[in-house]
N, C-alpha and C positions, 0 to 999 in steps of 0.2 A: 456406763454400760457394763452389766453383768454374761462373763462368760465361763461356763463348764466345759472341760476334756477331761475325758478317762483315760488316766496311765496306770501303773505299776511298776513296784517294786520286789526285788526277789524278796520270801519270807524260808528261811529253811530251803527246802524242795520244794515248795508252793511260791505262791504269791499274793502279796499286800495290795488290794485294788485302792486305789490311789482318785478319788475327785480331785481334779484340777480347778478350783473359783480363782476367776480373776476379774479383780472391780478396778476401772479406770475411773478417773475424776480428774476435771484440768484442776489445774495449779502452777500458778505462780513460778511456786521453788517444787521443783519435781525429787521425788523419791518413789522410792520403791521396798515393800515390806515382805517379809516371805516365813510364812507363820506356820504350822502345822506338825513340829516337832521335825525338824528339816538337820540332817547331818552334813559334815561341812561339805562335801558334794555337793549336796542340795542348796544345798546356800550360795554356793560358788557358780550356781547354775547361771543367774541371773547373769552375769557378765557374760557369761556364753551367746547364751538366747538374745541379749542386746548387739551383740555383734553380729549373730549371725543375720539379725533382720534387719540390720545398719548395710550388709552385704548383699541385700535383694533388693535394698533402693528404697526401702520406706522411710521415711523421716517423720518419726510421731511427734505431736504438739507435748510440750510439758504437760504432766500431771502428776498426781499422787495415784503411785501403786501398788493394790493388795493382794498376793498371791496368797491362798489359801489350800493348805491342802487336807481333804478329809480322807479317813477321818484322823481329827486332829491329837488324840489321845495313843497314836501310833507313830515309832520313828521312822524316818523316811530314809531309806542310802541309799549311794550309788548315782548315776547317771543317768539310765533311763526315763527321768521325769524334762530331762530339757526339751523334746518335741513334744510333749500336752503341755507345757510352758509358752513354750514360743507358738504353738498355736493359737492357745488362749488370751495372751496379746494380742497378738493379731487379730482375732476375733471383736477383740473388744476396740479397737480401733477402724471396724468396719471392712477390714480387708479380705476376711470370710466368713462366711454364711454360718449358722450354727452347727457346731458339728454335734450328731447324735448322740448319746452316751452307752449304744452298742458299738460306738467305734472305738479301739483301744490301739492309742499311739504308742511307741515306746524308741526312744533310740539316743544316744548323744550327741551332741553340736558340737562343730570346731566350730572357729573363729569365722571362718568365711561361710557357715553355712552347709558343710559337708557333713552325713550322718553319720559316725560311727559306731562300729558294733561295741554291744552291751551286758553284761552277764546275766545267766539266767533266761533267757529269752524261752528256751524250750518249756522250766515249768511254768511259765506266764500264760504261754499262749496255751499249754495245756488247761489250767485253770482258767481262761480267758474261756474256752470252748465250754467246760463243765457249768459256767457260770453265767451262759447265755448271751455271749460276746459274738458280735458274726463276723466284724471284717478285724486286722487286726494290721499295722502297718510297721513294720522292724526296718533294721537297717540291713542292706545290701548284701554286708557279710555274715551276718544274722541267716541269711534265706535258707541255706541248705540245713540250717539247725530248726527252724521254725516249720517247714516247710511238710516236715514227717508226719505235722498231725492233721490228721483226717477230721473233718466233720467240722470245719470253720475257712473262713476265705484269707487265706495270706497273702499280703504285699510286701516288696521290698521297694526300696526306694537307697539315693545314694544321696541325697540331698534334702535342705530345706526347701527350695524351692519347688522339686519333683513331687515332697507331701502338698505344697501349698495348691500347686497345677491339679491335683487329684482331685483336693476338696473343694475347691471352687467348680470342678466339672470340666475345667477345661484339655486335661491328660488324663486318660487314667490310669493307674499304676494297675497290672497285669496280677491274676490272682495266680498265688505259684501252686503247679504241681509237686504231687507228693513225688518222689525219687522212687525208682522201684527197688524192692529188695534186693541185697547181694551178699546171703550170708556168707560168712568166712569160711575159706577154703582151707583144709588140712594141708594143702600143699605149698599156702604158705607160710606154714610151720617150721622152722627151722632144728629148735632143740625139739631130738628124737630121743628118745631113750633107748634105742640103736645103738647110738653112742656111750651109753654107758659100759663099762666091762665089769663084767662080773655083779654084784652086790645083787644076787637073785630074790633073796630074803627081803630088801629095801624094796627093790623094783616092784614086788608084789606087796608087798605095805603101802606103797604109792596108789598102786590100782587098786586096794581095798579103801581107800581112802580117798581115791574120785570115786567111785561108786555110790558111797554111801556121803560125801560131803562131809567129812570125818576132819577133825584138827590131827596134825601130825608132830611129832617131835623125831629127830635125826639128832643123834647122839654115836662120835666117832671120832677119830682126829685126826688132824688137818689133813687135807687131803686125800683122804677117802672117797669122796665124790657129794659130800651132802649139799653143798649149794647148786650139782651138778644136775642132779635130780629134783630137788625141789623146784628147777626152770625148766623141768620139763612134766610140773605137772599142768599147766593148761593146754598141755599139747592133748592131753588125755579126757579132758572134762569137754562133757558134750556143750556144744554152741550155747551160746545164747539165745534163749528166747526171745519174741519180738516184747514180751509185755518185759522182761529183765532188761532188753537192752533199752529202753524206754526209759525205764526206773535207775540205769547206771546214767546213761548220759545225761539225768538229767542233774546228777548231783555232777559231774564236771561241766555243763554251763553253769552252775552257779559258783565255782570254787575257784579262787584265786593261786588255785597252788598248785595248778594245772594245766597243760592248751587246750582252748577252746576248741570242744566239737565242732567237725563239721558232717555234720549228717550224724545216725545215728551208728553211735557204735558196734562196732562188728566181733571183739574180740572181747573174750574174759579180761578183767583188768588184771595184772599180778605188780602188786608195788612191794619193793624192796629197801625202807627207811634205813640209815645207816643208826647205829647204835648210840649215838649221842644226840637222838631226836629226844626232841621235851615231852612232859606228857600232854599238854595243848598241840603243838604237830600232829602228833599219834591219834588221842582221841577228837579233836578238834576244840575248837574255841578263838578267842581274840575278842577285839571289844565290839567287833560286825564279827559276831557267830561266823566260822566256817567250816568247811568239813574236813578231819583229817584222814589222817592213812587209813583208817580202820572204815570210814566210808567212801572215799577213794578207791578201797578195796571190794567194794560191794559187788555181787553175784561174780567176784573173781578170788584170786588168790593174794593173800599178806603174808611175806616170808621174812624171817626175822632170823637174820643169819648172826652169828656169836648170841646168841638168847642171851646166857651169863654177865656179857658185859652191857647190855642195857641197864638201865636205874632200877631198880626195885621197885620205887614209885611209879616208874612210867608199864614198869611190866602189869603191876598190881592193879594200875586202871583200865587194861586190857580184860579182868575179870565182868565185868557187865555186857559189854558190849559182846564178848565170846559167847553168854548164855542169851542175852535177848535179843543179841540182832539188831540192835538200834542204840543210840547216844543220845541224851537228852543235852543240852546247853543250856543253863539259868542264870537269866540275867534280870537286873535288878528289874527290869522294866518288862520284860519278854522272856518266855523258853522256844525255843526250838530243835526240833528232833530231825537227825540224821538217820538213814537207812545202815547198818553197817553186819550185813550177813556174808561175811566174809571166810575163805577156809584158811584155816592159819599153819602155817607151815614155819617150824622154827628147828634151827640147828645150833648144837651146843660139841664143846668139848666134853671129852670126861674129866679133865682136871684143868691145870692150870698151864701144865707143858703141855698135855694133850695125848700121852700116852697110857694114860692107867689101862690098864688088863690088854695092852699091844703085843703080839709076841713077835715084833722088828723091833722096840726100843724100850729099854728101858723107863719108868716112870720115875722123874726127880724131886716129885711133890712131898712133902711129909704130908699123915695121915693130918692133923692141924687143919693145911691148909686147902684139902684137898673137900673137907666139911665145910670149910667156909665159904670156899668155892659153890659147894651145892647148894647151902642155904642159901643163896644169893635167891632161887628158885622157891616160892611159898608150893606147900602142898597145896593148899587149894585151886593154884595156878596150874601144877601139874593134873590133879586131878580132873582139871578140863581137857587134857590132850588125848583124846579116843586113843591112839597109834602111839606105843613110843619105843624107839625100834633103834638097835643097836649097827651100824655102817663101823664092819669093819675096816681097818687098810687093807686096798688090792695084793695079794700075791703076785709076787714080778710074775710068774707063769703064767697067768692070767691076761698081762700086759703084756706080753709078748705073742699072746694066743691068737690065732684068726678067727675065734667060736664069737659069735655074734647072740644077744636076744632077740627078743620080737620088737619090732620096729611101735610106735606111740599111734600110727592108725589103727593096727591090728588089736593092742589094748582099749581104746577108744572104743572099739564095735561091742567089747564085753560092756564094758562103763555103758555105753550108750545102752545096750539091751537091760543090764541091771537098773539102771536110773528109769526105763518105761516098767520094769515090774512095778517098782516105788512106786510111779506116779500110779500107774490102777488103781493099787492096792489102797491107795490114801489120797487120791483127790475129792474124794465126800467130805475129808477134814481137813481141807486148804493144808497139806505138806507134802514138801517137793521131796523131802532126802531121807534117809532112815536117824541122820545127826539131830532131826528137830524131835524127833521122836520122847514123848515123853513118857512116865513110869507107866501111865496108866495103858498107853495106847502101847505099851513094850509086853504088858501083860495079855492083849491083845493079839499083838502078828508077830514078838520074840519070844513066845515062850518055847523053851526047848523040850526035847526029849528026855525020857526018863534018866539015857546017860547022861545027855548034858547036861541036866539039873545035878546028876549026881558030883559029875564034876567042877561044874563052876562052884556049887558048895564047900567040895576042897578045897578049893584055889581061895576061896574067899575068907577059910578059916588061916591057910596058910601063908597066903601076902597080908590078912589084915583089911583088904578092901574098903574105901571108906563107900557110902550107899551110893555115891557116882562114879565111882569108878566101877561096881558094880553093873549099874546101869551101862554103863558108856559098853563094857564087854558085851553084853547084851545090843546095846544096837551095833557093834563090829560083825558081832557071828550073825544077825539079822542080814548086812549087807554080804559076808560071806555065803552065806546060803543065799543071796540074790545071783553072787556073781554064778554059782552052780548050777542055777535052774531050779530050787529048791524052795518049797513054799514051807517045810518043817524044821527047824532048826534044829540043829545034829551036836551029838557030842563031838567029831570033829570039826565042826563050823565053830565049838566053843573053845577049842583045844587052842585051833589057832587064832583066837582071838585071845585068847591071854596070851602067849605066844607073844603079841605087839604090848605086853604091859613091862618094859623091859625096868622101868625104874620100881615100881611094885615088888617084882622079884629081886631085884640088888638089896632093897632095904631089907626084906625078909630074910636074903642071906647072909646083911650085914648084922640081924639082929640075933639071928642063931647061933653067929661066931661067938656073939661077946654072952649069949647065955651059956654057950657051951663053956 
């Protein structure tokens, strides 16, 4: 007897839909074959699914048997194929009726039969839905991750037996409701930018920089406040949206280098890799594709605190993913692409002690090693950072002051008003932020005024400008004239956008020295 179940496996952020053929035949001397390009998961399944149905009291006759999985020219991983397994036995041993191939099982087996949760569950059931799947059955702890998507029937279930009672007709597992929305509350927020003292210059490089979805660089030493500020930029960045927070959770159900969602996430992600991460962690990979920091980080924030002592290499493969928004993974057999539109916030020393141009401490670097230090940083790498903005050290007077800034809701209400000008002005061309903005569409809603043109011209003859750094000025004073109210870009809206090109201006005036 020939039996089919529809399972799945995660692919990327999507999913690999999975036929389950299982042909039973008596015999003799019993085996069991398990063919379809199966990873050792999958392979290791069958001990699973034989115990678990030794534990509901079936006792099947010997036979020979062929677990087939289509389609067969695709790799199989992961876990979620042991319940269209073990129902497919059973099936073919007569102990349940045929199941449709709009019902899509997914979940793991213990030993006794219990179901446990599985990764990936949310982009499954999402492509389950687009793909014309109606009922859909997860495990237990699975529910509140599955449960979000509208416009398909979700069951949970805590066991083999509880799917088996279903299909037969004799229980039926209950279809879950969606959870109602409960976006995240600014109150609870903890890092304020309240807290910061003093660094008024940084503070407002932060807010021009949620506004606009802008990469940032903090450049200062130690102890200035730049890691201070950098955790307190999602305190500033408007919510997530329902269709972002969709598109984030669902690359942490499928990543192993993460805790599994429960329910849809509420908050911007901000991850913080410590500097001796590989460039596979960061950008992702391994021999099952996964997603790393750089998509982990999606529609939130990736701060990369001592920039300098990262690898080179690993900083360098940060250049793609910074301009397109996505990670591709190629493997011999398959590619898969990662979401990874991330804003990058990275803090550096000026040298090696970490005092160059301090005036509390002397700098003990020679001039040597103080370039080798910088080149550690490619200019093309810099050249992606919209903001790079100098965080001096606090003045003890400062530190001792009771003068307070403006607290991270009150900057948030600018950010939030600036971010809905964007969206008007450019959702005919699917972009959310002024940072996606490209030359063409900059010539469009950045072009500045007569000053401004006049002076961004100088600037560009006197840093040197490469054509992106150019641009990137261009969409800063774009989001500057957002945060004002301003539909015309101004010669001060460009003023102080160069203003934020702090290492531009250093080389200029390092170059002037040695011509002079």
């Amino acid at each position: 007897m020939l039996a089919r179940v529809l399972g799945a496996t995660p692919s990327g952020v999507g999913a690999l839909f999975v036929t389950v053929e299982v042909d039973r035949i008596r015999a003799t001397l019993p085996s069991v074959t398990v063919v379809g390009l199966p990873d050792t998961a999958v392979r290791e399944a069958r001990e699973r699914v034989f115990a678990a149905i030794r534990h509901l009291g079936h006792r099947a006759e010997p036979a020979n048997i062929v677990i087939n999985l289509s389609p067969a020219d695709e790799k199989k991983e992961g876990a979620s194929l042991d319940l269209p397994m073990a129902a497919g036995l059973l099936a073919t041993a007569g102990e349940l009726p045929t199941i449709p191939l709009h019902v899509l099982l997914l979940g793991e087996l213990s030993l006794e039969g219990g179901l446990l949760p599985v990764r990936g569950v949310l982009p499954m059931v999402l492509a389950a839905r687009d793909h014309g799947v109606e009922d859909v059955v997860v495990p237990h702890l699975n529910a509140d991750e599955a449960a979000v998507v509208a416009g398909i029937r979700v069951r949970a279930a805590d066991s083999l037996g509880a799917v088996v009672s279903h299909l037969r007709g004799e229980r039926e597992l209950p279809v879950l409701q969606p959870p109602r929305p409960s976006p995240a509350s600014r109150n609870e927020i903890t890092a304020d930018l309240l807290e910061v003292i003093g660094q008024e210059h940084a503070k407002r490089a932060l807010e021009v920089a949620a506004a606009g979805g802008h990469h940032i660089l903090l450049v200062g030493p130690p102890g200035s406040g730049k890691s201070m500020l950098a955790r307190r930029l999602p305190g500033i960045l408007p919510p997530l949206t329902a269709a972002e927070a969709l598109e984030t959770t669902c690359i942490y159900s499928v990543s192993t280098r993460a805790p599994r969602p429960r329910g849809l996430l509420e908050r911007r992600p901000f991850r913080a890799p410590h500097h001796t991460i590989s460039a596979a962690a960061l950008i992702g990979g391994g021999a099952n594709p996964q997603p790393g920091e750089v998509s982990l980080s999606h529609n939130g924030v990736l701060f990369l605190d001592e920039l300098t002592e990262f690898r080179r290499d690993v900083l360098e493969s940060l250049r793609q993913p910074v301009e397109d928004g996505r990670v591709t993974i190629a493997r011999a057999r398959s590619a898969v692409t990662f979401p990874s539109r991330f804003q990058l916030v990275a803090a550096a020393n000026p040298c090696p002690c970490g005092h160059l141009g301090s005036a509390h401490k002397s700098c003990t670097c020679t001039p040597t090693a103080v370039v080798r230090y910088r080149a550690r940083l490619s200019g093309p790498l810099l050249d992606r950072l919209d903001l790079q903005v100098q965080v001096p050290a606090v003045p003890w007077q400062d530190l001792s002051s009771d003068r307070r800034g403006e607290p991270s809701e009150v900057v948030a209400r600018r950010v939030a008003a600036a971010r809905t000008s964007q969206q008007q002005r450019m959702c005919a061309v699917g972009i959310a932020c002024n940072a996606q903005l490209g030359p063409r569409l900059l010539g469009r809603w950045a072009r500045p005024d007569d000053a401004g043109r006049r002076l961004l011209e100088r600037a560009a003859a006197a840093l040197g400008l490469s054509a992106r750094a150019y641009h990137r000025i261009l969409r800063v004073a774009r989001t500057i004239a957002d945060l004002d109210g301003d539909e015309q870009v101004r010669g001060p809206h460009i003023a102080e956008a160069i203003s934020y090109r702090m290492l531009d201006r250093r080389e200029a005036s390092a170059a002037a020295t040695v011509g002079g």
